[in-house]
mmCIF file of the C-alpha atoms, coordinates in Angstrom:
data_MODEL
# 
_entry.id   MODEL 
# 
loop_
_atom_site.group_PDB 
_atom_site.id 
_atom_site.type_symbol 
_atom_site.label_atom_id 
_atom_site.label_alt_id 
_atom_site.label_comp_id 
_atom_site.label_asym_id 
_atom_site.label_entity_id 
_atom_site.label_seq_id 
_atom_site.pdbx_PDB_ins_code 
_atom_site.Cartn_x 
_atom_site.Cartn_y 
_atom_site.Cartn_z 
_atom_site.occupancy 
_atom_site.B_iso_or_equiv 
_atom_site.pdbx_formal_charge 
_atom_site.auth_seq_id 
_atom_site.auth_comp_id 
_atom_site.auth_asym_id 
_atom_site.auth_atom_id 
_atom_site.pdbx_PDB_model_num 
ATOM 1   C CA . UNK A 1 1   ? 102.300 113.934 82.642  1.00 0.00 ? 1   UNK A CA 1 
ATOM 2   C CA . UNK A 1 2   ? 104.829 111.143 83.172  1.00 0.00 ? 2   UNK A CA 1 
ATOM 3   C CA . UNK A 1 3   ? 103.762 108.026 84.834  1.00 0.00 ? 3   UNK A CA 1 
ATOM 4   C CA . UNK A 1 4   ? 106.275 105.471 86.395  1.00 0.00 ? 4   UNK A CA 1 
ATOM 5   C CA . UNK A 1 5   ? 105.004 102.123 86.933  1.00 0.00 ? 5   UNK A CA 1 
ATOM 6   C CA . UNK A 1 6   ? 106.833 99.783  89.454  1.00 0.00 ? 6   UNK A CA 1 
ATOM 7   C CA . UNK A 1 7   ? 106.001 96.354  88.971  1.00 0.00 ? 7   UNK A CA 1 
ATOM 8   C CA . UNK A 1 8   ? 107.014 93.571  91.255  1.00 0.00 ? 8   UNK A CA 1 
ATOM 9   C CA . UNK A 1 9   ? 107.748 91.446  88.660  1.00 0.00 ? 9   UNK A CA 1 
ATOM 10  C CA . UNK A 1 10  ? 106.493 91.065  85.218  1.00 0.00 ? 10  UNK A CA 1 
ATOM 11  C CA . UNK A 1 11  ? 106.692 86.854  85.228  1.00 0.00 ? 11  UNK A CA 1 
ATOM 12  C CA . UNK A 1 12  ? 103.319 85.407  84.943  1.00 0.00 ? 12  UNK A CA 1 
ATOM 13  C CA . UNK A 1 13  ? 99.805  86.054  86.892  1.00 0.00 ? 13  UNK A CA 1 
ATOM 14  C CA . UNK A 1 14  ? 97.460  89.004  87.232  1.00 0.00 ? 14  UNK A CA 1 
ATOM 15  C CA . UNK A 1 15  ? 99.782  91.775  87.990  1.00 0.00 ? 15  UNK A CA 1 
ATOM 16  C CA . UNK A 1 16  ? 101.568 91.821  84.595  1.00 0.00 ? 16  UNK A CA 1 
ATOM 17  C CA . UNK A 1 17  ? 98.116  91.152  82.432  1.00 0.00 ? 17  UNK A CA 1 
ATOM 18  C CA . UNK A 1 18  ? 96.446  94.467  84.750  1.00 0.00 ? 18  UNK A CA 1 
ATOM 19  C CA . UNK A 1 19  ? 99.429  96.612  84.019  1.00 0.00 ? 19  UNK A CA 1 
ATOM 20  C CA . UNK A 1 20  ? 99.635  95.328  80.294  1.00 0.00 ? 20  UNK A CA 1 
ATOM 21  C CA . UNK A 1 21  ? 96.077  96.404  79.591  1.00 0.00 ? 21  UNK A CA 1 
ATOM 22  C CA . UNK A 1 22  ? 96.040  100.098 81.924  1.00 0.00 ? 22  UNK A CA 1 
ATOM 23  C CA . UNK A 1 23  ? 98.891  101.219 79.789  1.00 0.00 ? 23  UNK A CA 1 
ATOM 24  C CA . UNK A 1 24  ? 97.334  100.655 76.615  1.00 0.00 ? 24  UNK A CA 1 
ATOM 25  C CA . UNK A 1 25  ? 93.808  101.501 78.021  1.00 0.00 ? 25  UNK A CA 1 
ATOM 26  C CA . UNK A 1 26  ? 95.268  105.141 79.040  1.00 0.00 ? 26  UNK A CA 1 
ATOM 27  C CA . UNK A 1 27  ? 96.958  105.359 75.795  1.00 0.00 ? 27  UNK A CA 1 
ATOM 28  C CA . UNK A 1 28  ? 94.122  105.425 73.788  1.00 0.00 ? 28  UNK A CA 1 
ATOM 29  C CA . UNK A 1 29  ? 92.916  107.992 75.790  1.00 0.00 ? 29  UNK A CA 1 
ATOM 30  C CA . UNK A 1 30  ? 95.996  110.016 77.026  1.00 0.00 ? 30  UNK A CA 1 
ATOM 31  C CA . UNK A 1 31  ? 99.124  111.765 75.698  1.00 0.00 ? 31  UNK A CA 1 
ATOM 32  C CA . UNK A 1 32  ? 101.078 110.668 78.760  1.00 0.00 ? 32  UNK A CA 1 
ATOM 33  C CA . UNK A 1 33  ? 104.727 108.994 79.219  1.00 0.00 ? 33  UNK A CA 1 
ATOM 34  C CA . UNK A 1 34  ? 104.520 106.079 80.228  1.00 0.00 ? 34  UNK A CA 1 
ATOM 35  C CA . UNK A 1 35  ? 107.335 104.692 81.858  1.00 0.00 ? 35  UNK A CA 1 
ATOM 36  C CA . UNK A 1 36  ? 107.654 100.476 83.583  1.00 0.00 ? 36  UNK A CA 1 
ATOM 37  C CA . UNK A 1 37  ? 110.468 99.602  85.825  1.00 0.00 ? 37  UNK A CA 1 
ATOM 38  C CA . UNK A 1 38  ? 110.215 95.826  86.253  1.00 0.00 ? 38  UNK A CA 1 
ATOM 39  C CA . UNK A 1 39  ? 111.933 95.329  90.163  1.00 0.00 ? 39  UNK A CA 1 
ATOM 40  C CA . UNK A 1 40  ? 112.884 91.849  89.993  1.00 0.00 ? 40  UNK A CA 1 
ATOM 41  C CA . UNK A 1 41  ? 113.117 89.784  86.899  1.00 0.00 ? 41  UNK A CA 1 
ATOM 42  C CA . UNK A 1 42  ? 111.977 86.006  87.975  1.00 0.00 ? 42  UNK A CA 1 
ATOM 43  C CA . UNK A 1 43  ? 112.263 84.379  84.468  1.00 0.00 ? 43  UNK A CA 1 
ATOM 44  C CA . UNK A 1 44  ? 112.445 85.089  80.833  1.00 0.00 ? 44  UNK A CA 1 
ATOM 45  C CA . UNK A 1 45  ? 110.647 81.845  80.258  1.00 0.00 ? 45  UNK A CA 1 
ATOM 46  C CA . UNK A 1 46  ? 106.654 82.559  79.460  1.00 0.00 ? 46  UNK A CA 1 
ATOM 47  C CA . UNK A 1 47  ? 106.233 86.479  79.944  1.00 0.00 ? 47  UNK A CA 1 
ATOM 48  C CA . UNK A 1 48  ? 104.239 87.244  77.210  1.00 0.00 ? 48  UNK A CA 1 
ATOM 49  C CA . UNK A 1 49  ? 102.624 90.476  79.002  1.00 0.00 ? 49  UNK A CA 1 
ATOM 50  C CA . UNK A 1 50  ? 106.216 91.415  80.144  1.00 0.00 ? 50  UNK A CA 1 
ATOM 51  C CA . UNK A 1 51  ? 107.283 91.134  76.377  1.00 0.00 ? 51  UNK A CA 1 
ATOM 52  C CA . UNK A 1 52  ? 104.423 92.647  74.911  1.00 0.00 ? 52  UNK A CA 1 
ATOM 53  C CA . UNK A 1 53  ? 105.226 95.963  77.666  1.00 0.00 ? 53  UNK A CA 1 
ATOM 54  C CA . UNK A 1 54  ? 108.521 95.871  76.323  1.00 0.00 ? 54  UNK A CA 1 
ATOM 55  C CA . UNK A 1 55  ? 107.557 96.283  73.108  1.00 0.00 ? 55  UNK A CA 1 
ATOM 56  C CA . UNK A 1 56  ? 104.654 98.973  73.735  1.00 0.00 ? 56  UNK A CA 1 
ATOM 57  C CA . UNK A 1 57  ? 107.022 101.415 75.324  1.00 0.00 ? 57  UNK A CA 1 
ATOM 58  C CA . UNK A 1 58  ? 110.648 100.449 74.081  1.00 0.00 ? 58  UNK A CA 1 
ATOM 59  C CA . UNK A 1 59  ? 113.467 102.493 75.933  1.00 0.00 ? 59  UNK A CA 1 
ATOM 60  C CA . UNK A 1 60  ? 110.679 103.629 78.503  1.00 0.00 ? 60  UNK A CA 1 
ATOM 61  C CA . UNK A 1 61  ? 110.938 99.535  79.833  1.00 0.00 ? 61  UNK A CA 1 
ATOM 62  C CA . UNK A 1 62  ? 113.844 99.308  82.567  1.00 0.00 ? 62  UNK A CA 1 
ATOM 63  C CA . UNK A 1 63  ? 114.530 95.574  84.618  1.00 0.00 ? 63  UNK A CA 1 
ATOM 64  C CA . UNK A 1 64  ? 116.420 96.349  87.974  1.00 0.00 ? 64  UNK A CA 1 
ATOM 65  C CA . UNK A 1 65  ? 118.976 93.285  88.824  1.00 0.00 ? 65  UNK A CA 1 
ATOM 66  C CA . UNK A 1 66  ? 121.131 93.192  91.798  1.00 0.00 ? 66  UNK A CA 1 
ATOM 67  C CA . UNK A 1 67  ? 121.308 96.819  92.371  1.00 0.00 ? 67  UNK A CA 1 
ATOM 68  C CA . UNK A 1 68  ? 118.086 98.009  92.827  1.00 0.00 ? 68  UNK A CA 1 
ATOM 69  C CA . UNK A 1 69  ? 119.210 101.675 94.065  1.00 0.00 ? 69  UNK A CA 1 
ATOM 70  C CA . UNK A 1 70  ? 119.392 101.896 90.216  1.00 0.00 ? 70  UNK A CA 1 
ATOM 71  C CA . UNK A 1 71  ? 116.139 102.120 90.361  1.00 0.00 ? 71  UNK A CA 1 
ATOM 72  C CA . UNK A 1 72  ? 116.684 106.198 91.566  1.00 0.00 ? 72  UNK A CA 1 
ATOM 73  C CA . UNK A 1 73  ? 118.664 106.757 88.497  1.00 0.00 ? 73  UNK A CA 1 
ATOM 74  C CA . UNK A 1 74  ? 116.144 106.146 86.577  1.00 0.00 ? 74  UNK A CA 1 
ATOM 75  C CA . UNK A 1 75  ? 113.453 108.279 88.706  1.00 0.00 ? 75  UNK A CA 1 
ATOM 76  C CA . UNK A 1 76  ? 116.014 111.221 88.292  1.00 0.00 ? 76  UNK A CA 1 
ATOM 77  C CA . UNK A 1 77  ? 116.573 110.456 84.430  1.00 0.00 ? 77  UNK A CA 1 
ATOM 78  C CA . UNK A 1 78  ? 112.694 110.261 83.838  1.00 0.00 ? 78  UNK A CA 1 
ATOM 79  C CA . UNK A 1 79  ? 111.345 112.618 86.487  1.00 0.00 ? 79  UNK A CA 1 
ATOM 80  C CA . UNK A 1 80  ? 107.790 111.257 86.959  1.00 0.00 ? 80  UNK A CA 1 
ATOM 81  C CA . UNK A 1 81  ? 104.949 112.968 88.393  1.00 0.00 ? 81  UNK A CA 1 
ATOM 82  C CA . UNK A 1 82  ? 103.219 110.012 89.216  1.00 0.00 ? 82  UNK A CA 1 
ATOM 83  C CA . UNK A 1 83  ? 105.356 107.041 90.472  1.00 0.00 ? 83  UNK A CA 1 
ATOM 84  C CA . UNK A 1 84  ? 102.277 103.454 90.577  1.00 0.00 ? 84  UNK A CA 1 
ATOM 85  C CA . UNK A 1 85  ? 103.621 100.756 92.757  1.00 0.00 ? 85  UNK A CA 1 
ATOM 86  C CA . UNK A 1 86  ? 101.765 97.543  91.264  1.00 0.00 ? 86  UNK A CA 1 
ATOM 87  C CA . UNK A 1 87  ? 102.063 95.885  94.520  1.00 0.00 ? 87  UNK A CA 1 
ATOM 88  C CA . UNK A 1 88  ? 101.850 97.060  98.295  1.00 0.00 ? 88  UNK A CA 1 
ATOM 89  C CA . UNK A 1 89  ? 105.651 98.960  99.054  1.00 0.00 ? 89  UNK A CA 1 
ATOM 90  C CA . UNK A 1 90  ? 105.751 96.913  101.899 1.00 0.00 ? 90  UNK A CA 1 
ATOM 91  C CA . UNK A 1 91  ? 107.009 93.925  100.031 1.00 0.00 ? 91  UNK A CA 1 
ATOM 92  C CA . UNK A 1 92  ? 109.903 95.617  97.804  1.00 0.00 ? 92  UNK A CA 1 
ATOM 93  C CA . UNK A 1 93  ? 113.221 95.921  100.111 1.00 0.00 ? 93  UNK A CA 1 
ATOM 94  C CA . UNK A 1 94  ? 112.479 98.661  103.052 1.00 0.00 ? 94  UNK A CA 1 
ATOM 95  C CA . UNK A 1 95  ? 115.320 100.778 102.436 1.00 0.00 ? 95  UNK A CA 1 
ATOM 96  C CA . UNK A 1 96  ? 114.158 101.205 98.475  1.00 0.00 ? 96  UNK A CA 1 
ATOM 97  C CA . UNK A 1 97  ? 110.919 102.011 100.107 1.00 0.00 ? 97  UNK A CA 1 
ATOM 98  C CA . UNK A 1 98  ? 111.571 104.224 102.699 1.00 0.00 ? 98  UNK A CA 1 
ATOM 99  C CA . UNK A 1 99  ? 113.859 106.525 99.845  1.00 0.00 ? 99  UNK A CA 1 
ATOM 100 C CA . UNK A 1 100 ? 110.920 106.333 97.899  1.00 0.00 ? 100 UNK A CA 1 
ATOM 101 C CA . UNK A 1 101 ? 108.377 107.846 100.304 1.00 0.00 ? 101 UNK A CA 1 
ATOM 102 C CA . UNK A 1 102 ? 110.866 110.871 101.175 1.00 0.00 ? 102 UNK A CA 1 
ATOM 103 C CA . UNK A 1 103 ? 109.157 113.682 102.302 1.00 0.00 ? 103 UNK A CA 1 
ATOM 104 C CA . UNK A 1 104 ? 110.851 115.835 99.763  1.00 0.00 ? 104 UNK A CA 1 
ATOM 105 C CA . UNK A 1 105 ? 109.799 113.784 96.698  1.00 0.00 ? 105 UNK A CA 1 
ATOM 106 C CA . UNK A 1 106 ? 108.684 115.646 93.529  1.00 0.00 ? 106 UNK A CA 1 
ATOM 107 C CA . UNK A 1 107 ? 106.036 112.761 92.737  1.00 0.00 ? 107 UNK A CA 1 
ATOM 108 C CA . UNK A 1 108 ? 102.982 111.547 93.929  1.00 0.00 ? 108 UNK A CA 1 
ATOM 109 C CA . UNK A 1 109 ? 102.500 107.740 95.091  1.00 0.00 ? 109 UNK A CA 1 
ATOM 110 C CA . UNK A 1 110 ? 100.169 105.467 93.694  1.00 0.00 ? 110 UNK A CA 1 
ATOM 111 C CA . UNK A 1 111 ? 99.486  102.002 94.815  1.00 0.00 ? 111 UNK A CA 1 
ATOM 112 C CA . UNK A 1 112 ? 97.636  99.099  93.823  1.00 0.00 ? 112 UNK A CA 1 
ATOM 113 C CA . UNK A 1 113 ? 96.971  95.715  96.127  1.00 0.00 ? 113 UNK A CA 1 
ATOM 114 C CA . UNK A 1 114 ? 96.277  92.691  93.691  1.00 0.00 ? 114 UNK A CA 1 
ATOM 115 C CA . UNK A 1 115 ? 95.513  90.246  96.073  1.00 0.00 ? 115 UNK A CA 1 
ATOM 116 C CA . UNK A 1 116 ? 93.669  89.377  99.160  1.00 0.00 ? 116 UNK A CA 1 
ATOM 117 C CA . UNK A 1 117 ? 96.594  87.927  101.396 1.00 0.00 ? 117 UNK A CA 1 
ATOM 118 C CA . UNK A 1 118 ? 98.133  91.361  102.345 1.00 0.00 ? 118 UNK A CA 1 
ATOM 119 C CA . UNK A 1 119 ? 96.810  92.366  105.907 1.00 0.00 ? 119 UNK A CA 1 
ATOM 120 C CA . UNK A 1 120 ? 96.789  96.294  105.992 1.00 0.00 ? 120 UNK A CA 1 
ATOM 121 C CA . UNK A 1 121 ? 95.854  96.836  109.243 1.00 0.00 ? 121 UNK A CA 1 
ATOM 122 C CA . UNK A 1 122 ? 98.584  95.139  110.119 1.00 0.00 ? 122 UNK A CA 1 
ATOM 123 C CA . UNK A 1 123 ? 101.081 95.263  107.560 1.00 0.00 ? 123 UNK A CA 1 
ATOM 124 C CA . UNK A 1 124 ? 100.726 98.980  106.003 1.00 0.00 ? 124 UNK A CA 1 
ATOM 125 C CA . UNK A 1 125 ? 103.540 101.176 106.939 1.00 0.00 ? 125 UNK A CA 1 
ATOM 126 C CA . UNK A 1 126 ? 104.164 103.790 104.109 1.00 0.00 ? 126 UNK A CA 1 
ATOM 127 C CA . UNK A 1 127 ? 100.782 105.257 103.115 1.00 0.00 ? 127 UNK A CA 1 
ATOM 128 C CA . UNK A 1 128 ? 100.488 106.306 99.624  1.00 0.00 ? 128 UNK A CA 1 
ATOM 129 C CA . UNK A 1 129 ? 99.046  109.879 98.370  1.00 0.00 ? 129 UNK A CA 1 
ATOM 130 C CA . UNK A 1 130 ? 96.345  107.533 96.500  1.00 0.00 ? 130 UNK A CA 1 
ATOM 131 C CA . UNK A 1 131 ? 95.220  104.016 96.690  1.00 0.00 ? 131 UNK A CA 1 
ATOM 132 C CA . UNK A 1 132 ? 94.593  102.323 93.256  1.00 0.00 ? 132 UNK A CA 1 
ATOM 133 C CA . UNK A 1 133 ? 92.355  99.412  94.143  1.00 0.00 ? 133 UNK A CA 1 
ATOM 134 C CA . UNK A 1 134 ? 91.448  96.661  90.974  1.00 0.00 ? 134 UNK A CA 1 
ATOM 135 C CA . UNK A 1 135 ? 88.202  95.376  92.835  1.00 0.00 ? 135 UNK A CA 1 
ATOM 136 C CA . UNK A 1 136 ? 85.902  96.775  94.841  1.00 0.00 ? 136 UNK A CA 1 
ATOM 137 C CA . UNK A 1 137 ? 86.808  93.841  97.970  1.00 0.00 ? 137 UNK A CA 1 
ATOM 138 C CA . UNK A 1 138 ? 90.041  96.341  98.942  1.00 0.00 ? 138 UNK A CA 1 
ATOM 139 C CA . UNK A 1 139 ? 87.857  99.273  99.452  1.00 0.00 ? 139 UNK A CA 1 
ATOM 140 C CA . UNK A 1 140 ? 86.332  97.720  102.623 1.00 0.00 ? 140 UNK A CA 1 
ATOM 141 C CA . UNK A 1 141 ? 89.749  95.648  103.311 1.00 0.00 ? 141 UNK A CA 1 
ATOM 142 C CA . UNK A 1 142 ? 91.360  98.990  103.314 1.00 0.00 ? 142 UNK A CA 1 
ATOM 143 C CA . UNK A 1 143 ? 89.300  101.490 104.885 1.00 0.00 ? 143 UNK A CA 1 
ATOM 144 C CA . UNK A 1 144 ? 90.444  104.584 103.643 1.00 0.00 ? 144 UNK A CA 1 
ATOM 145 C CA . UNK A 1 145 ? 89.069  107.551 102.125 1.00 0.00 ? 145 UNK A CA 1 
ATOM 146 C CA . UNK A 1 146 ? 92.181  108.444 99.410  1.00 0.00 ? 146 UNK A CA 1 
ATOM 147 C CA . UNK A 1 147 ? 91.451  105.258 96.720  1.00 0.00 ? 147 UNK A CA 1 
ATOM 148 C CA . UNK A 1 148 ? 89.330  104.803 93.109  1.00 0.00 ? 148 UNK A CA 1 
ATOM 149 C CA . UNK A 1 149 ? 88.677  101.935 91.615  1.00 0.00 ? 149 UNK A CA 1 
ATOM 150 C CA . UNK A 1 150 ? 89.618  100.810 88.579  1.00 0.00 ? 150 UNK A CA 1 
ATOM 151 C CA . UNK A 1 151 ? 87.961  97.566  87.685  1.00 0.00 ? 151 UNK A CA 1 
ATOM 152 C CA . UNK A 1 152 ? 90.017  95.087  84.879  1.00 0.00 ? 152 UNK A CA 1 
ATOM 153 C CA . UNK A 1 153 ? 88.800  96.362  81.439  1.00 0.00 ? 153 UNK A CA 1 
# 
């Protein structure tokens, strides 16, 4: 299986250390691809997670600049079954988004909230196949029925 994560951004905070440890968690475990496409690059200042990624998977690690339609290239090149948004869709660019939740996609969505701000009774709009949530607090937030949790390890 071939796994795309989309991070945000892979600066500092939470969401780089979570994806950071998942990847090598599942590859102690799994014979997966594991792919990262970093969305916006904030600073190449203190990103020890995002270097440490880098590293782990090598060509697999793409950053997206100005053009982030690239970031369909590199679906087609890599052809994931499973495409992990580290962050609710609804805060990457809308027309990325809504090309990404095409109803003739090959993949599967996965996506993870990592915070508490996001308001999804008000603020979901694309509704993924499966909900990743990293603490139990989403699954009430959330209300859904298609989610796990996956607790830091």
């Amino acid at each position: 299986m071939k796994i795309l994560f989309l991070a945000p951004h892979l600066s500092t905070g939470g969401c780089p250390q979570f994806i950071l440890k998942r990847i090598q968690t599942l590859k102690e475990y799994t014979d997966n691809e594991y792919y990262v496409v970093e969305y916006q690059c904030h600073s190449l200042d203190f990103v020890v997670q995002r270097n440490a990624i880098k590293s782990l998977l090598g060509e697999n690690f793409y950053t997206l600049y100005e053009d982030k339609t690239q970031l369909f290239d590199i679906i087609d090149k890599v052809n994931p079954d499973i495409i992990h948004i580290d962050e609710m869709s609804e805060r990457l660019d809308r027309d990325i988004v809504k090309r990404l939740y095409s109803n003739n996609r090959k993949y599967k969505i996965v996506e993870t909230c990592h915070d508490v701000a996001f308001n999804p009774s008000t603020d979901k709009i694309f509704r993924p196949d499966l909900y990743l949530f990293c603490t139990p607090y989403h699954v009430d937030t959330f209300n859904v029925d298609n989610y796990r949790v996956i607790l830091y390890p």
